[in-house]
N, CA, C and O atoms as a MOPAC input file, in Angstrom:
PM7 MOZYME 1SCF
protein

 N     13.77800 1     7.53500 1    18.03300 1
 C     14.12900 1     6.48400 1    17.10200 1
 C     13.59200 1     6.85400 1    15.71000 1
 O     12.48700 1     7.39100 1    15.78200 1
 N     14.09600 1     6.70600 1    14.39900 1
 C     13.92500 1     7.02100 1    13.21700 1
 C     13.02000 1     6.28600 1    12.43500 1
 O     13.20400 1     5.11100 1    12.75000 1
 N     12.24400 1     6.34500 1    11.68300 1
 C     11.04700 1     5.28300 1    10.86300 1
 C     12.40400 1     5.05200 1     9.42800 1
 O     13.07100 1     5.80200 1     8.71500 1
 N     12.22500 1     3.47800 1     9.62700 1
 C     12.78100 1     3.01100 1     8.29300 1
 C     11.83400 1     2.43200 1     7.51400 1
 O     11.07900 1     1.58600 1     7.99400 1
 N     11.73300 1     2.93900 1     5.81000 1
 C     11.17000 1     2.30500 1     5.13200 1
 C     11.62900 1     0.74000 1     4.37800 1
 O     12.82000 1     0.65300 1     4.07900 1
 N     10.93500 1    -0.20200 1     4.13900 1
 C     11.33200 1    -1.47500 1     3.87700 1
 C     10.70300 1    -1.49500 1     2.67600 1
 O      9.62000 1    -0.91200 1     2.63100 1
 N     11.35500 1    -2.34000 1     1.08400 1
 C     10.59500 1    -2.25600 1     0.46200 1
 C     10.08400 1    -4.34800 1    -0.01300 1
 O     11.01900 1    -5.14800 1    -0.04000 1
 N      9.62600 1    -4.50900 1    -0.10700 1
 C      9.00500 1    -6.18100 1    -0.30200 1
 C      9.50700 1    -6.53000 1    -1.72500 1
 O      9.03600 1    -6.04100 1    -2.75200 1
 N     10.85000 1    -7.72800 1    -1.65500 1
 C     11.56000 1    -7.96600 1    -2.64300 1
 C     10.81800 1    -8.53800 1    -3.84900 1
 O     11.22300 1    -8.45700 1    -5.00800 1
 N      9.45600 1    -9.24300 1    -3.37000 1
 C      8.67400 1   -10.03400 1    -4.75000 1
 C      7.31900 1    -9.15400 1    -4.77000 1
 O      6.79200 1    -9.14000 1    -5.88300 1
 N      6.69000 1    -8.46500 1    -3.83400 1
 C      5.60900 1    -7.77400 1    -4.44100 1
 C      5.66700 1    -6.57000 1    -4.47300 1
 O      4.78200 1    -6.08400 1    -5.17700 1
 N      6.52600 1    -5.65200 1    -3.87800 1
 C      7.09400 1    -4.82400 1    -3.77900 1
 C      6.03200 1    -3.67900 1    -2.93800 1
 O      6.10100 1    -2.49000 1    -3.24900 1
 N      5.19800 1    -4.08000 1    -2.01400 1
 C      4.83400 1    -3.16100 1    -0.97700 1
 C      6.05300 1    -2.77600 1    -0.31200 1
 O      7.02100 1    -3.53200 1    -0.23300 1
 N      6.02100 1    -1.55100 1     0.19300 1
 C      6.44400 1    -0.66500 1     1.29500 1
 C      5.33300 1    -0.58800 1     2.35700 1
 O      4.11600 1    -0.45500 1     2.49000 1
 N      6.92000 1    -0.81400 1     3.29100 1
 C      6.10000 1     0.07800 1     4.98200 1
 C      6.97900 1    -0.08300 1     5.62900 1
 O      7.92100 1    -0.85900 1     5.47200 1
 N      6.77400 1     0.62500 1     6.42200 1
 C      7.68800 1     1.60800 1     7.74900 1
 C      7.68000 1     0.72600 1     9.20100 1
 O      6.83900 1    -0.05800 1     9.64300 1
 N      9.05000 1     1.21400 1     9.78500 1
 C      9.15200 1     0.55000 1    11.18000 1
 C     10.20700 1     1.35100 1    11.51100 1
 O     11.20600 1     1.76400 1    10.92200 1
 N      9.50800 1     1.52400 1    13.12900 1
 C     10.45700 1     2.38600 1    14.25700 1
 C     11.39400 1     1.70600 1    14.51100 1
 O     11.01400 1     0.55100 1    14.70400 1
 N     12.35900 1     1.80900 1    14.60700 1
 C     13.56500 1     1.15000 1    14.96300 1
 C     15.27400 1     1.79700 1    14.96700 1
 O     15.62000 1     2.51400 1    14.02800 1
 N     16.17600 1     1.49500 1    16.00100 1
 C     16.87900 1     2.33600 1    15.86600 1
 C     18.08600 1     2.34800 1    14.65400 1
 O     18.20200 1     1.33200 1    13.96900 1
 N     18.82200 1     3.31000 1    14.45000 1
 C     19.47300 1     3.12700 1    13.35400 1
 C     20.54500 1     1.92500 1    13.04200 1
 O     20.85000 1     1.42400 1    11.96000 1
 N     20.98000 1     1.65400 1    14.28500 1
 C     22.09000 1     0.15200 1    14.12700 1
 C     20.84600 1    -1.11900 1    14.55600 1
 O     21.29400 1    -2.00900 1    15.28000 1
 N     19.79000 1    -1.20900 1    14.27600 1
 C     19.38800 1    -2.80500 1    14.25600 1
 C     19.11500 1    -2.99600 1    13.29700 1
 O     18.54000 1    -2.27600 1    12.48100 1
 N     19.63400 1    -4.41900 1    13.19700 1
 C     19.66600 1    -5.41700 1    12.41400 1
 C     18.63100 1    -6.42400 1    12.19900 1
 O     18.78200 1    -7.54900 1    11.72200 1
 N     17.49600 1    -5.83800 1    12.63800 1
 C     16.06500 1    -6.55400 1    11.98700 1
 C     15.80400 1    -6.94900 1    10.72700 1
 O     15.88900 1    -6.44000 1     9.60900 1
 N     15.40200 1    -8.17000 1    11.26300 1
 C     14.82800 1    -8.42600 1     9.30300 1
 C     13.12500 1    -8.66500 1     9.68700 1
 O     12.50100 1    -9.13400 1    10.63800 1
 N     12.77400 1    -8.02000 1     8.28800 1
 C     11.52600 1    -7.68500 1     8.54000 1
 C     10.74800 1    -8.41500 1     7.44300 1
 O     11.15500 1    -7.92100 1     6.39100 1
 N     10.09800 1    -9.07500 1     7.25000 1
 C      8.48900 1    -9.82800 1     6.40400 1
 C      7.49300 1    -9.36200 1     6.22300 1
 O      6.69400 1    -9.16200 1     7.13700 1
 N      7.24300 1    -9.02800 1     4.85000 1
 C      5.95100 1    -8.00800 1     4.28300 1
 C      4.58700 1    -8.93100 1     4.81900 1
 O      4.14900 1   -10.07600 1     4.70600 1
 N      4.30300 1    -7.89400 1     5.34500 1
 C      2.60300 1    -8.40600 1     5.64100 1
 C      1.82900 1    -8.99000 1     5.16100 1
 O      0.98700 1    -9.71700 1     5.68800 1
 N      2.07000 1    -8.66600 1     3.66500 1
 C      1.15700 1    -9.09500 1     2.71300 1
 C      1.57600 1   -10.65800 1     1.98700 1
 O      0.85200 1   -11.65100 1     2.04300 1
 N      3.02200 1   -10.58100 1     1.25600 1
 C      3.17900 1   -12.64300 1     0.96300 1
 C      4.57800 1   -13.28800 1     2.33400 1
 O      4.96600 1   -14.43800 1     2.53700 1
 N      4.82600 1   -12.50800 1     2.74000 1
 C      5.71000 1   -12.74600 1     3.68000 1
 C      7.07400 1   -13.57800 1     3.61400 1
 O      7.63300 1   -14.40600 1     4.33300 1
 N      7.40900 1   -12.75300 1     2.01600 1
 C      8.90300 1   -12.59200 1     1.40900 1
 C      9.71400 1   -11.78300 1     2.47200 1
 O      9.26500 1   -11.28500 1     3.50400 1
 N     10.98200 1   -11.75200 1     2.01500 1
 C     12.10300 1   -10.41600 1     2.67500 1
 C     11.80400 1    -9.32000 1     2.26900 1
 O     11.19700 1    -9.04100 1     1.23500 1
 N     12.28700 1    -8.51600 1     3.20300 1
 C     11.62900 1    -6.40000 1     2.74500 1
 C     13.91000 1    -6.59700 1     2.67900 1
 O     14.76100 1    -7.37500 1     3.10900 1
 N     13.84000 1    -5.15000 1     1.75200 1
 C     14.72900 1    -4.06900 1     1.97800 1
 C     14.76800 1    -3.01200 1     2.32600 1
 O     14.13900 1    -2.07900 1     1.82600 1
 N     15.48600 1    -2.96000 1     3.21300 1
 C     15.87000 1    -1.29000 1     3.50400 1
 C     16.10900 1    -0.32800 1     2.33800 1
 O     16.94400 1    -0.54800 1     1.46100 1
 N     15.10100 1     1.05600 1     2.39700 1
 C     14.96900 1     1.39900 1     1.42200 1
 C     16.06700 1     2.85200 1     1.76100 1
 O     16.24300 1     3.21500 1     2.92400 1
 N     16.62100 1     3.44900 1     0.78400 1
 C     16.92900 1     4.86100 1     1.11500 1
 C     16.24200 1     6.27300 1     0.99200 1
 O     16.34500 1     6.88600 1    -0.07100 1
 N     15.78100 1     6.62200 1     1.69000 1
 C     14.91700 1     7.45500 1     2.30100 1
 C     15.11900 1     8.56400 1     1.70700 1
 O     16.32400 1     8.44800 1     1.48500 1
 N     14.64500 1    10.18200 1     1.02000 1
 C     14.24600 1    10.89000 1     0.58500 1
 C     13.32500 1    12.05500 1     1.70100 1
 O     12.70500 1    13.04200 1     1.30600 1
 N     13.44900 1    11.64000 1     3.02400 1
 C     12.85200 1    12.22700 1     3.91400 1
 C     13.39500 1    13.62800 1     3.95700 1
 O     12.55400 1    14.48100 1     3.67300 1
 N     14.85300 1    14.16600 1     4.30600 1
 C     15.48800 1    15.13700 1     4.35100 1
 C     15.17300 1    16.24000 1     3.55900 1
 O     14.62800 1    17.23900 1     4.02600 1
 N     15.58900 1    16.07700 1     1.99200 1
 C     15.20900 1    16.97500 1     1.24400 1
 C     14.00000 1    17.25300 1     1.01700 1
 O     13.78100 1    18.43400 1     0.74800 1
 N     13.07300 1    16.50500 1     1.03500 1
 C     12.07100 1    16.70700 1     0.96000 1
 C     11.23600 1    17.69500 1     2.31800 1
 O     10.18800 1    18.33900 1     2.26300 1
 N     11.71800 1    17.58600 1     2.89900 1
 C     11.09300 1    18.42600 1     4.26000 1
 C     11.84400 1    19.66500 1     4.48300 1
 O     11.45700 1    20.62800 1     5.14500 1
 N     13.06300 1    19.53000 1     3.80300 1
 C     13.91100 1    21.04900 1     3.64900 1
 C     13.29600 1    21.94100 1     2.54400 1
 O     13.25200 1    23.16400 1     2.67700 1
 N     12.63800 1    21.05300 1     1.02600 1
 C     11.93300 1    22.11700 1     0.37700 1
 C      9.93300 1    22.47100 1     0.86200 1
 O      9.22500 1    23.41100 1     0.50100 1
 N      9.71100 1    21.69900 1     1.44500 1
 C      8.58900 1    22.09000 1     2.09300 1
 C      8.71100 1    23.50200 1     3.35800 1
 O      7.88000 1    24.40400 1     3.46400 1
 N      9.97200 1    23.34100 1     4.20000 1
 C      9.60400 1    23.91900 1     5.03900 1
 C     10.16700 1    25.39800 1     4.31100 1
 O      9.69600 1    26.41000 1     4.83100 1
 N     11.21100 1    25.63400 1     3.06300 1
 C     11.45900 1    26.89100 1     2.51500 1
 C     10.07500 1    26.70900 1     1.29100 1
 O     10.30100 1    26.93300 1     0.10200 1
 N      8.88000 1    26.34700 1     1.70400 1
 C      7.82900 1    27.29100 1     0.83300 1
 C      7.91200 1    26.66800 1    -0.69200 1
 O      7.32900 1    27.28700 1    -1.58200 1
 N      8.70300 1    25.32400 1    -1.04900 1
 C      8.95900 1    25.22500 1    -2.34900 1
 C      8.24500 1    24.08900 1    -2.70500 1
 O      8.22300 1    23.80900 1    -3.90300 1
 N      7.56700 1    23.26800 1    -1.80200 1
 C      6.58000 1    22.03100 1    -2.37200 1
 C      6.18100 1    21.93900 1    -3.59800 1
 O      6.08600 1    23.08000 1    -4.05200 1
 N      5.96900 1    21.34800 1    -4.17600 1
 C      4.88600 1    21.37500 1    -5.72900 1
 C      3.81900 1    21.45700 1    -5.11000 1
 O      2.96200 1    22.29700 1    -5.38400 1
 N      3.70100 1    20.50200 1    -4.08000 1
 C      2.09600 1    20.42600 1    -4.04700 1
 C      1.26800 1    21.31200 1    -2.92700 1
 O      0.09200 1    21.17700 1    -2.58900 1
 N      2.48900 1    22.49400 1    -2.34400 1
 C      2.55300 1    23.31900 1    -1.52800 1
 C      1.17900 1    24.44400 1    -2.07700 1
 O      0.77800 1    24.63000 1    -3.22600 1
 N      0.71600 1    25.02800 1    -0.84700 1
 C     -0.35000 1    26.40300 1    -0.69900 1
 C      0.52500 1    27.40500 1    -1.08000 1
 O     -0.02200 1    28.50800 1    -1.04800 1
 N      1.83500 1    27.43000 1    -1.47400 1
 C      2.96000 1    28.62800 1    -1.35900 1
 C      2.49800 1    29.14500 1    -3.47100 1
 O      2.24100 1    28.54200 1    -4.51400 1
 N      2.65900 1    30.62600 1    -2.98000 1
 C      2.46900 1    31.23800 1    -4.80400 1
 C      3.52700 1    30.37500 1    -5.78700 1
 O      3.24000 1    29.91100 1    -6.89000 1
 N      4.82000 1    30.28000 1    -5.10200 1
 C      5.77800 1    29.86700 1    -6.29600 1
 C      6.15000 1    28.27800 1    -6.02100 1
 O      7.28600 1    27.80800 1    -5.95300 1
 N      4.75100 1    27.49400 1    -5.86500 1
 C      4.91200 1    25.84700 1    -5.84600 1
 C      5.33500 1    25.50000 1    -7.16100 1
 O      4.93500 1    25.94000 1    -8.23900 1
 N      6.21300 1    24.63700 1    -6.91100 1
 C      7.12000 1    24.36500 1    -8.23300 1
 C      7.90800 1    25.30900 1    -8.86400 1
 O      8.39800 1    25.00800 1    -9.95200 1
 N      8.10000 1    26.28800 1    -8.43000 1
 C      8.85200 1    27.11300 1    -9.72900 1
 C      9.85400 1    27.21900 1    -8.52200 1
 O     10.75200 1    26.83200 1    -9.27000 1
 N     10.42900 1    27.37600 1    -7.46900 1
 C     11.67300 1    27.23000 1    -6.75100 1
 C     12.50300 1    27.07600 1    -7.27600 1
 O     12.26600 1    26.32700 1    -8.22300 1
 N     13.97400 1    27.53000 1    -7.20300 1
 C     14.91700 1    26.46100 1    -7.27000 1
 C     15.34300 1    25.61400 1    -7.01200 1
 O     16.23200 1    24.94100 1    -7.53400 1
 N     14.66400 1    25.48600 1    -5.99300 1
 C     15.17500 1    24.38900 1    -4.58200 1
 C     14.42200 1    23.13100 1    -4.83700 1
 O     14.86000 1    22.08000 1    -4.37000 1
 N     13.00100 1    23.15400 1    -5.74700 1
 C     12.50300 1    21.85300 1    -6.12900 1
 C     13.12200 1    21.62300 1    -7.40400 1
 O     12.62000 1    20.62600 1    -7.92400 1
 N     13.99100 1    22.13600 1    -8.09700 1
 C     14.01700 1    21.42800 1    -9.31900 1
 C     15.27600 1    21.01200 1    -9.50200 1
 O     15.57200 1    20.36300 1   -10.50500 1

């Protein structure tokens, strides 16, 4: 099952919940216990330039200078 991020419509915390991709949960921030949104996720690319060596914040010699991060 995939982690969806939610983001909190009036205070605007984020956080995550396992859940599968077709439910229709509605979810209440922990914190004032407004409505969250489903956020769109950035997971993909981001783990495609980590795993080719291109992180910024990567141990790799050419962090940040990639093409693939910029």
């Amino acid at each position: 099952m995939p982690i969806f991020e939610y983001k909190c419509s009036s205070c605007g915390v984020v956080e995550e919940f396992l859940e599968s991709a077709s439910s229709k949960n509605k979810h209440d921030c922990s914190k004032c216990g407004k409505s969250m949104q489903k956020m769109f996720s950035t997971f993909a690319p981001r783990i495609a330039a980590e795993k080719s060596g291109c992180a910024k914040n990567s141990c790799c010699p050419n962090a940040g200078r990639c093409p693939h991060s910029m």
